[in-house]
C-alpha positions in Angstrom: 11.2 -7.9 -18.0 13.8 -10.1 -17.2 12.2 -13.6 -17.6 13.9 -17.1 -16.0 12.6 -19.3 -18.9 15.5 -21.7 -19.2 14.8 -24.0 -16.1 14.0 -27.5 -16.5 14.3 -28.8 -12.8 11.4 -25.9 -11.5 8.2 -24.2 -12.5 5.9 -22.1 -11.5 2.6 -24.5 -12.2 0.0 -21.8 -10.6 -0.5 -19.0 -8.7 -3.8 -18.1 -6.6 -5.2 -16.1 -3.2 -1.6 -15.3 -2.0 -0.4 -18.7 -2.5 2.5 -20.4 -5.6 2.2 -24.0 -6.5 5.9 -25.0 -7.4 7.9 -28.0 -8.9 11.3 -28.0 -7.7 12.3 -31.6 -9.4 10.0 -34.2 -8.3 8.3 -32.5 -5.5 5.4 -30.0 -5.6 5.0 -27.2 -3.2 2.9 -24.5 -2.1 4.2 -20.8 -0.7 3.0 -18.1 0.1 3.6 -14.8 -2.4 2.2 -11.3 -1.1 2.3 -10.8 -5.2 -0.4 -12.9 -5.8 -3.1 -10.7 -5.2 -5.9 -12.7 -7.8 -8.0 -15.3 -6.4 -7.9 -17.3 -9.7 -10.0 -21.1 -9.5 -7.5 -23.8 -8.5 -7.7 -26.3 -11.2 -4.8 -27.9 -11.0 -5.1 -31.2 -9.0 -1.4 -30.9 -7.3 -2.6 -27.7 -5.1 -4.3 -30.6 -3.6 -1.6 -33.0 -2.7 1.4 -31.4 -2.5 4.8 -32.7 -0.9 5.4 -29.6 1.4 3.1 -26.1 2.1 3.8 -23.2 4.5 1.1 -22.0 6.0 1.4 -18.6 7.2 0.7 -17.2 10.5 -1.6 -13.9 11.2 1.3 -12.8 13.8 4.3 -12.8 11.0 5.9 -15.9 10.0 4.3 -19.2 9.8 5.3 -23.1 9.6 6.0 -25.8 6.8 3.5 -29.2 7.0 5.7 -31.7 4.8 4.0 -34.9 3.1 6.6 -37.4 1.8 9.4 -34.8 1.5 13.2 -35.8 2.0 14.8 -33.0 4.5 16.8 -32.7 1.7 17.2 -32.7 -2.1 19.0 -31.6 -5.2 17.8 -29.5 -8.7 20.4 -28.7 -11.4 20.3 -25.6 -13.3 22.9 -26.3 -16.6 26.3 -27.6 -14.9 25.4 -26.0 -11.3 23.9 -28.0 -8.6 21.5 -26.9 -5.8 20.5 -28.4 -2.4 17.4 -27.6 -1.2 16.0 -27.7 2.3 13.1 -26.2 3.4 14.0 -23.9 6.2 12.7 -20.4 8.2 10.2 -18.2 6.5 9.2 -20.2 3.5 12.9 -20.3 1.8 14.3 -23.2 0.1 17.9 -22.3 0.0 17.2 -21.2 -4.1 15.7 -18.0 -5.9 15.0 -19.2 -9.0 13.9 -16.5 -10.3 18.0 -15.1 -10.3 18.7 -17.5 -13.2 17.5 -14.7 -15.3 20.7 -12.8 -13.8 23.2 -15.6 -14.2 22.6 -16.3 -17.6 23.1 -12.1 -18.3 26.9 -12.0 -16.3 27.9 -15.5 -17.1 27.8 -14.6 -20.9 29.5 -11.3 -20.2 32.3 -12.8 -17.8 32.8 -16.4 -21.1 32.8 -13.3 -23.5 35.8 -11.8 -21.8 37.6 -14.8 -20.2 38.2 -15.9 -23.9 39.9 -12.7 -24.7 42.4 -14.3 -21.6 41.1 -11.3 -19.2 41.2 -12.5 -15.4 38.3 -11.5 -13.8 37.5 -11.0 -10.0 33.7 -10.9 -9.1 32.5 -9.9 -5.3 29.1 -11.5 -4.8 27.8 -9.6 -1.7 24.6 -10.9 0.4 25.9 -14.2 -1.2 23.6 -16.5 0.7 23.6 -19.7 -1.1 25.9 -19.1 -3.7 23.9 -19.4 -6.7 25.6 -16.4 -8.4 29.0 -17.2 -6.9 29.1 -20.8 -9.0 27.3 -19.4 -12.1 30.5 -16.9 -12.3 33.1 -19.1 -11.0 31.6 -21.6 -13.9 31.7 -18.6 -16.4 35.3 -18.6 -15.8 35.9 -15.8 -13.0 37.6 -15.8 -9.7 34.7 -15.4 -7.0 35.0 -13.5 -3.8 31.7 -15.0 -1.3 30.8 -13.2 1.2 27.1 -13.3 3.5 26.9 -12.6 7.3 25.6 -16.3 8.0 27.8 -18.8 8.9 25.4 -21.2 7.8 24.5 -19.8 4.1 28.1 -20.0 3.3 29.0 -23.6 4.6 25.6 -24.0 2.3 27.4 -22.6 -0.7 30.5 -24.6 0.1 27.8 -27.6 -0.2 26.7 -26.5 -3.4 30.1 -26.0 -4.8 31.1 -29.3 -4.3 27.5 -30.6 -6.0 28.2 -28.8 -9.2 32.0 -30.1 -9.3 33.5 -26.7 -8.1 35.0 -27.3 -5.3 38.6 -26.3 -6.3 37.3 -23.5 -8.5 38.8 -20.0 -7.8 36.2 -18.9 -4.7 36.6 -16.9 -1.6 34.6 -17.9 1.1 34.1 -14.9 3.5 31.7 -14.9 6.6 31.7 -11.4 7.6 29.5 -8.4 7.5 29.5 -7.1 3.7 29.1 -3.4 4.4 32.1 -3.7 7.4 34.0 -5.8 4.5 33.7 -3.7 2.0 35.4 -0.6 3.9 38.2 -2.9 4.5 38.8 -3.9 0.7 38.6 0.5 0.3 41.7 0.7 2.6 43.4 -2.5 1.4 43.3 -1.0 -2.1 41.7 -4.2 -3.5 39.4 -3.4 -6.6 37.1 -5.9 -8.9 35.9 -6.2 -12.1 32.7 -7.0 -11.1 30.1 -7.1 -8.4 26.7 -8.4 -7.8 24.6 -7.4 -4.6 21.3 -9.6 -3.3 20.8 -7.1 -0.3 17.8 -7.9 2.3 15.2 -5.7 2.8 16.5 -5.5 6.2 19.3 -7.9 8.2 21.9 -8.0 10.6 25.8 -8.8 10.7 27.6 -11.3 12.8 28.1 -8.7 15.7 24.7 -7.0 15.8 25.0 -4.7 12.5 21.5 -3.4 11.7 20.9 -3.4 7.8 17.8 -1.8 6.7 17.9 -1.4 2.8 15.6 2.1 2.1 18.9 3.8 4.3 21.8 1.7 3.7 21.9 0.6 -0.1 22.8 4.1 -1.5 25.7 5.1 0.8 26.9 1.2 0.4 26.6 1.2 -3.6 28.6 4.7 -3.1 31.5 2.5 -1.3 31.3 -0.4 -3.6 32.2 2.2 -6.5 35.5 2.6 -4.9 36.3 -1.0 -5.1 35.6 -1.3 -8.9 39.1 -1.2 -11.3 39.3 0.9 -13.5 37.1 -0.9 -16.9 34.2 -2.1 -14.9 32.8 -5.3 -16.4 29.4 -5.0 -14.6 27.4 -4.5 -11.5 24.7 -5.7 -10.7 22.2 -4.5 -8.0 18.1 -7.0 -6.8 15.6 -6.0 -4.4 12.7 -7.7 -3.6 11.7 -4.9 -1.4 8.3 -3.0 -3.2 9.9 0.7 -3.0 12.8 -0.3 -4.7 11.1 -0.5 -8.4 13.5 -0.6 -11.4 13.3 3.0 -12.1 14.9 3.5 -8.5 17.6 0.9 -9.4 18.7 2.6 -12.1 18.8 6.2 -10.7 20.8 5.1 -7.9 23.3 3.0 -10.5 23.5 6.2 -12.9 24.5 8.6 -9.9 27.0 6.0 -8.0 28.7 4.3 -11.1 27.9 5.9 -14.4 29.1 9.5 -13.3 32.3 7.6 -12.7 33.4 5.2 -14.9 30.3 6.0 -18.2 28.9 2.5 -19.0 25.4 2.0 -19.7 22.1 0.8 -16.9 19.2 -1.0 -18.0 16.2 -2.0 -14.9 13.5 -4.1 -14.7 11.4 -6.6 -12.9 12.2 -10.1 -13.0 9.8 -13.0 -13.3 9.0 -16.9 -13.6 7.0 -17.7 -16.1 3.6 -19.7 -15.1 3.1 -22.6 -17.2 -0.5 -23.2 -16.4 -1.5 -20.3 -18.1 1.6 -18.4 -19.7 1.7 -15.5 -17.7 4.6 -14.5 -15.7 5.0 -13.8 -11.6 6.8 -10.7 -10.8 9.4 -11.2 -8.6 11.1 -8.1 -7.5 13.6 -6.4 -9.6 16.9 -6.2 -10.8 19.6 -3.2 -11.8 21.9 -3.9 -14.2 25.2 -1.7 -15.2 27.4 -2.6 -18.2 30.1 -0.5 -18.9 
């Protein structure tokens, strides 16, 4: 398992009945996670008081209530700075859990930027840019691109925290599928590329994205954008019929058959630190060539 244990800013205090109690810096709050299946005793005296909850609704959805929490605040994860503001559907603007990934590429992309190799990186499904700056930190040239106008002005936000504001990033708001077809024909090819794709989503102009149909044909075109000596690719889903073995066949078929390399899946996970366990939190592909 592919375990984010290097945070100091967040934790996963507890977990019980459906529900996460977090730390994200100073300020405590409770989710909702359809993981948490165990209705585990509640021992620890912050489930009672914490600074924000979202309650969920029995129609889909649901609402934040928010005791003494600033509309907005910041976490720091090595160098990198995050923003957070609780928004739509439970979301803070950070999956922390994806540290676990940065830490993989951003030694792979130091490891070869010391060799004096330039490296190009397409972060797809970008959203806040969390991958974007722990690449463009590693030393890489980033291309951003997510469908929201407001995820990537977001990013741009979070680039400036962490001091990378004139660092080597492409900002793109456009539809990554639609994008990627155009890079195809433009001839433009990267060394790497990392996918965050929704379990389902749309594009600026209406495209439907729903990921049990789309993700194979799109890895499929994203193989014709790689160069030649792939550095990596990296593929997470946080949808429950993608599991890691699924990951990894799809990888194998779309990128191994053409360039070799190597794929190693698995879930990924926060540690709890009230009682040492870890939380599953979806699952990650990764290709190394």
């Amino acid at each position: 398992m592919y375990i984010a244990d290097n945070w100091k800013d967040y934790e996963v205090l507890d977990t019980s009945n459906g529900e996460k109690l977090e730390r994200w810096g100073d300020f405590f709050l409770v989710r909702p996670d359809p993981q948490v299946i165990w209705n585990t005793p509640r021992n620890d005296q912050r489930w009672k008081k914490p600074n924000g909850h979202y309650h969920r609704s029995n129609k889909g959805g649901g609402e934040w209530e928010f005791f003494d929490l600033p509309e907005q605040w910041q976490i720091g994860y090595g160098d990198l700075k995050f923003n957070l503001k609780p928004f739509s559907f439970k979301h803070t603007g950070l999956f922390p859990e994806q540290a676990a990934n940065w830490d993989w590429f951003s030694s792979i992309i130091k490891g070869e930027a010391q060799k004096g190799r330039e490296l190009k990186v397409l972060n797809l499904f970008a959203y806040t840019g969390g991958a974007t700056l722990s690449a463009a930190a590693a030393g890489a040239a980033v291309t951003h691109v997510d469908a929201s106008k407001g995820m990537v002005a977001w990013a741009k936000e979070n680039a400036v925290s962490s001091g990378l504001q004139d660092a080597p990033i492409r900002w793109l708001v456009d539809d990554c599928v639609k994008f990627v077809e155009r890079e195809i024909r433009r001839g433009n090819k990267y060394d790497a590329i990392i996918m965050d794709p929704p379990s389902y989503g749309r594009g600026p102009k209406g495209e439907i994205w729903k990921i049990e149909e789309s993700i194979y044909p799109f890895i499929e075109l994203c193989a014709q954008i790689l160069s030649d000596e792939p550095l990596f690719f990296l593929i997470n889903s946080y949808t429950t019929g993608l599991q890691p073995a699924v990951l990894s066949y799809m990888i194998n078929t779309a990128i191994v058959s053409r360039f070799g390399g190597c794929v190693e899946a698995d879930e990924v996970g926060l540690p709890v630190s009230g009682n040492g366990l870890v939380l599953p939190c979806g699952a990650s592909g990764r290709y190394t060539h």
